[in-house]
N, C-alpha and C positions, 0 to 999 in steps of 0.2 A: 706656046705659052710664054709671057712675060714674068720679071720676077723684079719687085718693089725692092728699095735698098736694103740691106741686113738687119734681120730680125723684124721685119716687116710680114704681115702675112702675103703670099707668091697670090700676084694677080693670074687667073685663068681665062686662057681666052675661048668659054663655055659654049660659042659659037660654032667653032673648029673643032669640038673633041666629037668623033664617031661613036656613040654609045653602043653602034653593032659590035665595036670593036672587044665587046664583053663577051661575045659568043664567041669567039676565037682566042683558047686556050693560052697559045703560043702569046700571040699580042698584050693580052689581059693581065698576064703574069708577067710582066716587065716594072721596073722601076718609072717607066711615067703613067702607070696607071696606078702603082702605090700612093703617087704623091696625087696625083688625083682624087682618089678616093680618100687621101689624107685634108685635101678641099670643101669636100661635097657640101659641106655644113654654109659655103658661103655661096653654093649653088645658086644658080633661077630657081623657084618653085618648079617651074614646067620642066626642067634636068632632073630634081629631085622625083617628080613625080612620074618622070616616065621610067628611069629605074626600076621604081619599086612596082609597077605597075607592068612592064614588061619586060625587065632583066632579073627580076626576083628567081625565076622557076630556074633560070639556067644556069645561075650559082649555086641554087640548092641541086638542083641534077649531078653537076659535077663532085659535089658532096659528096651526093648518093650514092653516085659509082663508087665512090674512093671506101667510103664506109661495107661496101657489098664485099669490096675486092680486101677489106681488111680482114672481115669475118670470114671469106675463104681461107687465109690462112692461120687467124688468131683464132685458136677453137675453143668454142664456149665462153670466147670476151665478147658475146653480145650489148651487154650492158655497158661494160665499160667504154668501148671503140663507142654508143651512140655518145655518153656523158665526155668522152673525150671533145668529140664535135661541140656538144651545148655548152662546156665550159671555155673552150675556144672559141667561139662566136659571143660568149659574154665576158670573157675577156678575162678568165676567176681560175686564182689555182688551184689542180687538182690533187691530190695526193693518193698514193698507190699502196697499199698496204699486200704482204704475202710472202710467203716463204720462199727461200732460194729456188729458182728454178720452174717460175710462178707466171713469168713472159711479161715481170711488169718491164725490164729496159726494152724489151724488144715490142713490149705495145710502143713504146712512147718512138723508139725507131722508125719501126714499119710506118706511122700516123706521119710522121715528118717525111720521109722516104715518097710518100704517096702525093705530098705536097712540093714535093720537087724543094728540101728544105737539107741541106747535107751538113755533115760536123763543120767545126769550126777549122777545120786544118783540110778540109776539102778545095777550100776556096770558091764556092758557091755561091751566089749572089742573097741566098738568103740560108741563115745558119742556126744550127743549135750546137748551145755548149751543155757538154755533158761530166759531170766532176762527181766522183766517188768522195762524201765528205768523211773525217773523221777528228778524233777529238787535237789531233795535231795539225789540223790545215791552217797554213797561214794568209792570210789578208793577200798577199801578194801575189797568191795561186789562183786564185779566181777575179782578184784587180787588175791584176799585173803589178810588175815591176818597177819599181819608184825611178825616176827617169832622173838619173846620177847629173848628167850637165847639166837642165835645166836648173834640179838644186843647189849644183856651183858654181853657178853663174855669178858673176864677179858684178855685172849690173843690176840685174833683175835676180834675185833668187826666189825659185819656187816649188813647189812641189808638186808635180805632177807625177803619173804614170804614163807607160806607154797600157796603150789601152788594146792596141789589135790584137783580135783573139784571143780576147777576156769576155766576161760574162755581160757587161755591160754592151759587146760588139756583137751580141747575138739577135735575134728577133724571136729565139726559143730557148729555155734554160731548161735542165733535168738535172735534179740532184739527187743521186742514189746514196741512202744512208743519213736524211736529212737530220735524222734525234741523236747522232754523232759530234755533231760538227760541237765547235768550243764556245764563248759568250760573244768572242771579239768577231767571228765567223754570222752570230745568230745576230748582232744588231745590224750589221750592214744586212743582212740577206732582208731582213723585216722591212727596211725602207726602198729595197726591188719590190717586196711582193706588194709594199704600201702603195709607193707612189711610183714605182718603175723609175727610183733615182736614188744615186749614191751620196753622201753628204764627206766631200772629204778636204782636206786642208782651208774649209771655208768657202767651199766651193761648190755650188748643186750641180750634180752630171747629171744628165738623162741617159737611162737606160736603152735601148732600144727594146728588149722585150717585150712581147706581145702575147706569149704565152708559156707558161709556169708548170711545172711539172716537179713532184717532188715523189719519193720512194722510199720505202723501208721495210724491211723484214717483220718488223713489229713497232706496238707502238708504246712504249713505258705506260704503265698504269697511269691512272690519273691522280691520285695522291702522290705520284714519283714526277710529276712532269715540270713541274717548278718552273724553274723560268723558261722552258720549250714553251708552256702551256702558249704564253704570248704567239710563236711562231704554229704551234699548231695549227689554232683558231683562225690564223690567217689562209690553211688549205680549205674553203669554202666547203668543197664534194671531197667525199671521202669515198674510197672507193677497193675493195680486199677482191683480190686475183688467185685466186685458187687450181689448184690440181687439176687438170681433168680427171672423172671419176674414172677408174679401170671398167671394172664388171660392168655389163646390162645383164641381170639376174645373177646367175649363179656359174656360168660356164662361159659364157660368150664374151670376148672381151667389146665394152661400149664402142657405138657407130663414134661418139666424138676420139676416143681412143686410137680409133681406126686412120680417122682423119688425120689427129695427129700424127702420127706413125707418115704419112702420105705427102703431108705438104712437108713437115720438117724435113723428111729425106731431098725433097726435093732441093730447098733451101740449104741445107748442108752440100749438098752436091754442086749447085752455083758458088759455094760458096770457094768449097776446095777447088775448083775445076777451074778457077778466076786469081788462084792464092788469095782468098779473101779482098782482091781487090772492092772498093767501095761504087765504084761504077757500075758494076754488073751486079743484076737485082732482077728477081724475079716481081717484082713489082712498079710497073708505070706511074706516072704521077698523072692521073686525068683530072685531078685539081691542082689550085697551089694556095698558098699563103694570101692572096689578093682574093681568094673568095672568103676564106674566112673575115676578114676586112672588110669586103662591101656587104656581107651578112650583116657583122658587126654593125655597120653604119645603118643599115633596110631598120634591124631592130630598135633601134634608138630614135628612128628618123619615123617611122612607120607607128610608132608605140608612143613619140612625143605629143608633147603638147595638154590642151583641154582636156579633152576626151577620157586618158587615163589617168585626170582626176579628178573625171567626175563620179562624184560619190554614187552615181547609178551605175558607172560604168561592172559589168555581172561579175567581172574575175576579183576585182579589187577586193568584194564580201567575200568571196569565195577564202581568199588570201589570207585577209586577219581571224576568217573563223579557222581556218588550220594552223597558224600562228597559237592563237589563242588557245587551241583545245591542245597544244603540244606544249603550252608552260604550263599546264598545268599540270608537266612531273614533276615542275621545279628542278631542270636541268640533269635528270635521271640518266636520259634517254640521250638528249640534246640541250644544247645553248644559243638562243636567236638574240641576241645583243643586237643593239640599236646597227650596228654596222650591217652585223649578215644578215638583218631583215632586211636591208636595200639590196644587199648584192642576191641574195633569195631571191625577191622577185624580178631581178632583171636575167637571172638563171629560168624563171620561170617562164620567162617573155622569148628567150633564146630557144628555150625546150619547142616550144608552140613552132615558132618560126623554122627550126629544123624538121619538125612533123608536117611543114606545109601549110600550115597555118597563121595568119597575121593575129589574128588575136588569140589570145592564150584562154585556156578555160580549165576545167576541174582537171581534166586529165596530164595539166601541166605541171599541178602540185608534185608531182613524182617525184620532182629534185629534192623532196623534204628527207625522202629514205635514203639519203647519201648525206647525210650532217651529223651521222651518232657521235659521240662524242666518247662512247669506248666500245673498240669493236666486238664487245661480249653481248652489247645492249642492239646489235645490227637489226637481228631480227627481230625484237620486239618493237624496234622503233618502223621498221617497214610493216608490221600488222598493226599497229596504228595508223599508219599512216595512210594506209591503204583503209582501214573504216573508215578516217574522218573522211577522205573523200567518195567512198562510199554515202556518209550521210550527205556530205553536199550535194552529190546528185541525185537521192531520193527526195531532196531539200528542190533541185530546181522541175521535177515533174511532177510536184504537187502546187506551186504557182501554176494558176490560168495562166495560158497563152494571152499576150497582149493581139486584138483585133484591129485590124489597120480598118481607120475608119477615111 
């Protein structure tokens, strides 16, 4: 591959790339198939469309392992390990709500861990920064540190940071304690989760971030939330990690109980047995960060164009009638602003596409029972949620079947 002068888009020479070379883990997962797939948009049609046409199934496969092999050890995070995947493949931060002890850092570990994605002081080729916030963290802890000669520089004076191994040098961010942090903390964070960029001495950085992960014990009332509320609304899925239950009846302690008890020993036992080194893991990475990527790109690419907007197109009705029958609590439950009804349905389109699906349909709406907007209202907003699409499918088996003539 060739590369046009600075700041030009990199010419590909789409002739030469092996698209077998997607079945092969090892190869796939390397930084010139990031920057490839950071391309694809200025593809041939016939690259694009053998993709998605015959490399689709073996990014989602590799998923699917990683998702099988998480729920063997995460017990009873069925839901959240699948919404981990759809909100990474649509590219939307998640936030984790639950009490101490709840496995929300170690969902958010093991899921990177599985992607072959290590901390930022690992030295791994692709990273997540992880930062406990609170009401004293300073700008300089998650920017880095103001880079002293450049600002005394006797010709040029500037302001920079050093940036390695800050949050902007990650391609995965976790923030535990996110309704901590201070104001000067909450507006930079808002223009990562915005636009994955930092606005500083006059200057737009790009983030590297690709996906957002935020945590909290709980979440302030909603007449308490004040100026978080902004930063809230920006976790699209919302997501509360619970206990596992003890009892199954009255005497037996629960099969998921069991489990735990099983794989945590095991994992504790690697863990001392290694002195917590970070290398040794009872879990393999049979995907990596490059699938979530060319996912990313299949749904966008697969989903574009005409077709889904044409006003016949079946999901689109599907879409604004659960929209529409969900304001009508007048924001009880939930809140669909003109934003999170596009990031919605491209959640919706990611949902489908993780199920195996290219086109999304009623059973995609699901992502709507993860937007409550207080976690007391969780389950009334999921039995709603689950009627309206209930009536939408009593809605499409009472339409005749169209006859192909």
């Amino acid at each position: 591959m060739t590369a046009t002068a600075p700041g030009k888009l990199r010419v590909m020479d789409w002739e030469n790339i092996n698209l077998n070379d997607i079945a092969d883990t090892n190869v796939f997962s390397t930084p010139q198939w990031t920057e490839i797939i950071e391309n694809l948009h200025q593809a041939p049609a016939s690259v694009r469309r053998t993709i998605i046409r015959e490399h689709s199934k073996t990014v989602l496969d590799r998923l699917h392992s990683l998702e099988i092999e998480l729920n063997k050890r995460l017990i009873l995070k069925e839901e959240i390990v699948r919404m981990m995947f759809v909100t990474a493949i649509a590219q939307q931060p998640m936030l984790l709500i639950g009490e101490p002890g709840t496995a929300k850092s170690l969902l958010v570990s093991k899921f990177c861990e599985g992607l072959g994605i290590g901390a930022i002081s690992e030295g791994r080729q692709n990273t997540f920064f992880h930062y406990l916030l609170h009401k004293f963290t300073e700008p300089d802890e998650l920017l880095g540190v103001i880079n002293l000669e450049k600002l005394k520089s006797p010709d040029h004076p500037s302001f920079e940071r050093l940036t390695e191994g800050t949050i902007k040098d990650a391609e995965v961010i976790f923030l535990d304690e996110v309704f901590k942090a201070n104001s000067a903390i909450l507006n930079t964070l808002l223009s990562i989760l915005n636009e994955r960029r930092v606005y500083e001495g006059g200057k737009i950085i790009k983030a590297k971030a690709r996906l957002i992960f935020g945590a909290a014990n709980e979440i302030p009332p909603v007449h308490q939330l004040g100026e978080l509320k902004a930063f809230f609304e920006r976790f699209t899925v919302r997501m509360k990690s619970e206990f596992v239950p003890y009892q199954d009846g009255h005497v037996k302690a629960s099969e998921g109980r069991r489990k735990l008890l099983k794989e945590g020993w095991k994992a504790e036992s690697v863990k001392l047995q290694s002195s917590y080194d970070p290398e040794f893991s009872i879990l393999d990475h049979p995907a990596s960060l490059n699938d979530l990527l060319l996912s990313t790109w299949i749904v966008t690419e697969s989903f574009g164009g005409s077709e889904s907007l044409n006003p016949l197109f079946p999901f689109e009705d599907d879409y604004h009638m659960m929209v529409m029958e969900l304001l009508k609590f007048n924001k009880k439950i939930c809140s669909i602003d003109d934003r999170k009804f596009i990031k919605l349905f491209v959640l919706a389109r990611a949902h489908a596409f993780f199920r195996g699906n290219h086109k999304p349909d009623s059973e995609d709406l699901v992502v709507f029972t993860h937007i409550w907007n207080d976690i007391r209202n969780k389950e009334l907003l999921e039995r709603e949620v689950y009627q309206i699409m209930e009536s939408i499918r009593q809605k499409h088996k009472q339409k005749p079947s169209k006859k192909k003539t």
